[in-house]
C-alpha positions in Angstrom: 135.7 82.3 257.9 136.6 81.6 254.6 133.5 80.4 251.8 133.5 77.4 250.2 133.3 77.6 246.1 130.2 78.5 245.0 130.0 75.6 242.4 126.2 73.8 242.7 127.7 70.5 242.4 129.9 71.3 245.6 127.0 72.4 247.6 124.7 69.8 246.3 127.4 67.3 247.5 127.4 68.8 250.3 123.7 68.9 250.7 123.0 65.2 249.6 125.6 64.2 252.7 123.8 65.9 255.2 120.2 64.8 254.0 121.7 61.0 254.1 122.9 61.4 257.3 120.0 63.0 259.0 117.9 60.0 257.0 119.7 57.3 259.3 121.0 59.7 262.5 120.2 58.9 265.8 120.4 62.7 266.7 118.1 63.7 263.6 115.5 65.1 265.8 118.1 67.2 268.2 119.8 68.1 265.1 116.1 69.8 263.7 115.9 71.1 267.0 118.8 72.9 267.6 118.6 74.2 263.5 115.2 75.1 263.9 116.6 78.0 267.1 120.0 78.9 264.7 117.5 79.6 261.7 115.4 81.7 263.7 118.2 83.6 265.1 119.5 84.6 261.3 116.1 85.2 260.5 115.8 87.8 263.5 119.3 89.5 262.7 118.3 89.7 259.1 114.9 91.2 260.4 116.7 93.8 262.2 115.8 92.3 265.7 118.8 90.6 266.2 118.5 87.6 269.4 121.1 84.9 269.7 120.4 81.2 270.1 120.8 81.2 273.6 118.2 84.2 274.2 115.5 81.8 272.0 117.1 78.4 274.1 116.3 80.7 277.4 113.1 81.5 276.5 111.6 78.4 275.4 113.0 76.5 278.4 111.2 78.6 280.8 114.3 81.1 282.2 113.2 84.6 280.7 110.1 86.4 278.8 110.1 86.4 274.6 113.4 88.3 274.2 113.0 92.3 273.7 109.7 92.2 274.8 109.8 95.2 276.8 111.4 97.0 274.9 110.5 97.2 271.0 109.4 100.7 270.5 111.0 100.9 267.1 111.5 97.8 266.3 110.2 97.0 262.8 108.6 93.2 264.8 108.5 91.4 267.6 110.9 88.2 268.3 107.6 86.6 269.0 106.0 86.9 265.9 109.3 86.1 263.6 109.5 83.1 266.4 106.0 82.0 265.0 106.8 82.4 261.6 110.0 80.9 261.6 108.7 77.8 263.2 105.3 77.5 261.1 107.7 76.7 257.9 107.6 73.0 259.4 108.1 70.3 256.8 104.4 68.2 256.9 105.8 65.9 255.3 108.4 64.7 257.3 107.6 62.9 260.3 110.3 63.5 262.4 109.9 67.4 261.7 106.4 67.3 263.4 107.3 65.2 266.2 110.3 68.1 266.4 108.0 71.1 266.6 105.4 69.3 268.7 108.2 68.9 271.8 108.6 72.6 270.9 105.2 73.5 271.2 104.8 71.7 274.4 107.5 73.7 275.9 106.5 76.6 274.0 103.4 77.7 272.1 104.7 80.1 269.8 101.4 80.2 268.4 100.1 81.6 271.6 103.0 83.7 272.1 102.8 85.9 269.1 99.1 86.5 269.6 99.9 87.7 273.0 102.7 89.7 272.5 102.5 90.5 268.5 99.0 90.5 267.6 99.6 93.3 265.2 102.6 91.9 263.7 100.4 88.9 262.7 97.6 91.3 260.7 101.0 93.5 259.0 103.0 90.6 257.9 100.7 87.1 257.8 99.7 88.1 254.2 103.2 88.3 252.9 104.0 85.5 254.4 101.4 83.5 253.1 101.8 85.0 249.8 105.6 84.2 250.3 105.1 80.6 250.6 102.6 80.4 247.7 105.1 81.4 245.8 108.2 80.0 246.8 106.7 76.4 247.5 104.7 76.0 244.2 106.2 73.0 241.9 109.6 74.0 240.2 110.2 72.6 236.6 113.5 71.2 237.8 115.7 71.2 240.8 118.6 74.0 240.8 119.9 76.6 242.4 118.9 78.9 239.5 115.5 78.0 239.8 115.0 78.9 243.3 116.8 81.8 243.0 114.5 83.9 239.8 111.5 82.5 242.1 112.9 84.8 245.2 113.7 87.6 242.4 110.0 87.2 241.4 108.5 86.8 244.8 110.3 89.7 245.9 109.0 92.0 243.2 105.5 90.3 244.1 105.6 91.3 247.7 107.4 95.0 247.5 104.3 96.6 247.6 103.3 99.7 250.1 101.0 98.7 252.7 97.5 100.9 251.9 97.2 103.9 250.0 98.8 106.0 252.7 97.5 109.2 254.1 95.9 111.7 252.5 96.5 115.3 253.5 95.0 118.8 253.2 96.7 121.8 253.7 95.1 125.5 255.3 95.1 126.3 251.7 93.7 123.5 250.4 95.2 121.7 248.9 96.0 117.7 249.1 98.8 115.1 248.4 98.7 111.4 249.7 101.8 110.4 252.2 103.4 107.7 250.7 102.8 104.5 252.8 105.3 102.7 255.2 106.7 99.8 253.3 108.3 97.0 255.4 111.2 94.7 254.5 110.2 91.3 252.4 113.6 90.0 252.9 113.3 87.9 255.9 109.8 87.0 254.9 111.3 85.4 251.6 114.2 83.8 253.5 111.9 81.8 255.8 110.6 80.0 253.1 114.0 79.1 251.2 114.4 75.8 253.3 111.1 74.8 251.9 111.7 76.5 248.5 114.9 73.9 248.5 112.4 70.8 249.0 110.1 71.9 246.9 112.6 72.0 244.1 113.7 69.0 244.9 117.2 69.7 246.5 116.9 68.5 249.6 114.8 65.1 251.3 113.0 67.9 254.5 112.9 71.1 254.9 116.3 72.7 256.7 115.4 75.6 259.0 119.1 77.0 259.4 119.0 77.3 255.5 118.1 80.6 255.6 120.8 83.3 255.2 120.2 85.2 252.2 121.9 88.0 251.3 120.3 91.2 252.8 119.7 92.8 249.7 118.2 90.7 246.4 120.7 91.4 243.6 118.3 91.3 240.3 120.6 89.0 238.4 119.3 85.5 238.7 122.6 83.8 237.9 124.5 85.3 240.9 121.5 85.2 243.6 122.2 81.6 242.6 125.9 81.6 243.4 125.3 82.9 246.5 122.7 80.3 247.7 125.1 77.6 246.7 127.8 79.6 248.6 125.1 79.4 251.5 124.1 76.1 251.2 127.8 74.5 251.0 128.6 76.3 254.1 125.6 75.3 256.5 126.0 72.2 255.1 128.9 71.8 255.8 128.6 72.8 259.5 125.3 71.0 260.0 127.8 67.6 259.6 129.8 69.3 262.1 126.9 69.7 264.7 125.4 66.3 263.3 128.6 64.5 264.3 128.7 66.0 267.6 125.5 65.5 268.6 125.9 61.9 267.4 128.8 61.3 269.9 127.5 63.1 272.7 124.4 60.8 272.0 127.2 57.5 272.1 128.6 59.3 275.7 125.1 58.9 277.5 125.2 56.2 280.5 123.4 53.1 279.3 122.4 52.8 282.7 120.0 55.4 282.6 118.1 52.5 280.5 117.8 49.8 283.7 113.5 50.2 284.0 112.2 50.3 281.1 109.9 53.6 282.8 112.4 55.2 283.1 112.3 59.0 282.0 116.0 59.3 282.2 116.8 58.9 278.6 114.5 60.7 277.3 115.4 64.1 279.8 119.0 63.5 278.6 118.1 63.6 274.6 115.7 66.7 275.4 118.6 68.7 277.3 120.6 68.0 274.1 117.9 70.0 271.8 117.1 72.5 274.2 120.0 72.9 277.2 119.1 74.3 280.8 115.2 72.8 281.0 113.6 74.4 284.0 112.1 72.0 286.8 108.5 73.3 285.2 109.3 72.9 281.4 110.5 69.1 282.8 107.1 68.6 284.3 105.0 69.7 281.8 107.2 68.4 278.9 107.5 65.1 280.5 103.9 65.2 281.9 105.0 64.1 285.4 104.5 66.4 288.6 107.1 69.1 290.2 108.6 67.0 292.4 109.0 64.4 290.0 111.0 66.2 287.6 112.9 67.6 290.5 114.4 63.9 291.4 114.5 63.2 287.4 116.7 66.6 287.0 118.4 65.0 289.8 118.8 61.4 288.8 120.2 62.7 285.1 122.7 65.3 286.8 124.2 61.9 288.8 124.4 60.2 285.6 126.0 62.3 283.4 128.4 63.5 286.4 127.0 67.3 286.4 126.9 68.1 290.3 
């Protein structure tokens, strides 16, 4: 697919259309849904665990195990744990963000998945993650491109440290040299927090998890990092008011019937299998906190209205 220019007053354009129309969409909260799985699926290839949106959506809805789980041996993460830091970049400030992540965390606790399946992963990376965000979220002196972009230069030199001392070893002989110590990749670590790097400078009205596609190797020039997160930005950007307007008139398609008693789960079911397709009969229960059976006939009721049999 072909780039757009890489001129910041394109992308911002670009940007500022997309924040004004998640402001006033109906589908705002779908749309932070659905970004929230993309982001973490660049995040995972960029990590060298590559999973696809539809592994994540097949997880969280109830229909497999954290993807790669059983197998791993050399990976350099889990899925689990990137899951967990992916999603923890949540915008606090932003209401509809936290109401977002909470429906996600009700389906899936990605908390409690990464300390069951990535407990390690937690204790190698959660410091450079933290440090990460310190760093990339501080206050910027003014909202650009170029800003952002010597603060991920900077950040990156911060965080390319070895992890320990390494090993120390003695020879039969005697003597002794230190190993030098396995260093891990910082890349995806910084690119988590460039959606929140982008509000904190300013550039954007929330945080934008599928703004996260950096390029996999941090060229030390400040001035074309910078070209290359407009580049970035004015593409997403551009597709996110593709997926916006889609979602908005899938929204427009739903039966207004659905809407007849005012109790009625319906709606809310059909908004929910917009953000996170394929819900299982027990995600549906425990989502919707209504019994097995009950989200059995609700599954069933939707199906009849939207003409899926």
């Amino acid at each position: 697919m072909r780039d757009f220019p890489t001129s910041s007053d394109h992308a911002l354009l670009l940007l500022g259309r997309l924040d004004g129309r998640l402001y006033n969409s109906p589908a705002a909260d779908i749309w932070l849904a659905r970004a929230r799985l993309k982001g973490a699926s660049v995040l995972s290839r960029f990590a060298g665990v590559p999973v696809s949106v539809t592994d994540l959506q097949d997880w969280i809805c109830g229909r497999t195990p954290p993807p790669r789980h059983n197998e791993g041996l050399n990976d350099p993460l889990s899925v689990a744990a990137l899951f967990h830091f992916a999603l923890s970049v949540s915008d606090s400030h932003d209401p509809v963000a936290r109401a977002t992540l909470k429906v996600s965390r009700t389906l899936l606790d990605d908390r409690k998945e990464a300390a069951l399946w990535a407990p390690e992963d937690l204790v190698r990376f959660g410091p450079a993650w933290r440090t990460a965000q310190m760093l990339l979220e501080a206050p910027y002196s003014a909202p650009s491109f170029l800003g952002i972009a010597q603060r991920l230069i900077d950040a990156r030199g911060s965080l390319d440290t070895p992890v320990g001392e390494g090993h120390l070893v003695t020879t039969a002989d005697g003597r002794q040299w230190r190993i030098d110590p396995r260093r891990f990749d910082v890349g995806w670590i910084l690119a988590c927090h460039l959606p929140g790097a982008m509000f904190a400078a300013g550039l954007s009205l929330r945080a934008l998890p599928a703004f996260v596609e950096l390029p996999r190797f941090l060229p030390d020039d400040a001035s074309l990092l910078a070209e290359q997160i407009a580049t970035m930005v004015a593409r997403e950007a551009n597709r996110g008011l593709a997926e916006l307007g889609r979602l908005e008139a899938k929204l427009a398609q739903l039966p207004t019937d659905a809407r007849v008693t005012r109790r009625s789960k319906a709606p809310l079911l059909m908004r929910l299998e917009l953000a996170y397709p394929g819900l299982s009969k027990v995600a549906v229960a425990h989502l919707l906190g209504i019994s097995h059976q009950g989200a059995t006939k609700l599954i069933a009721q939707v199906e009849r209205l939207t003409g899926r049999l």
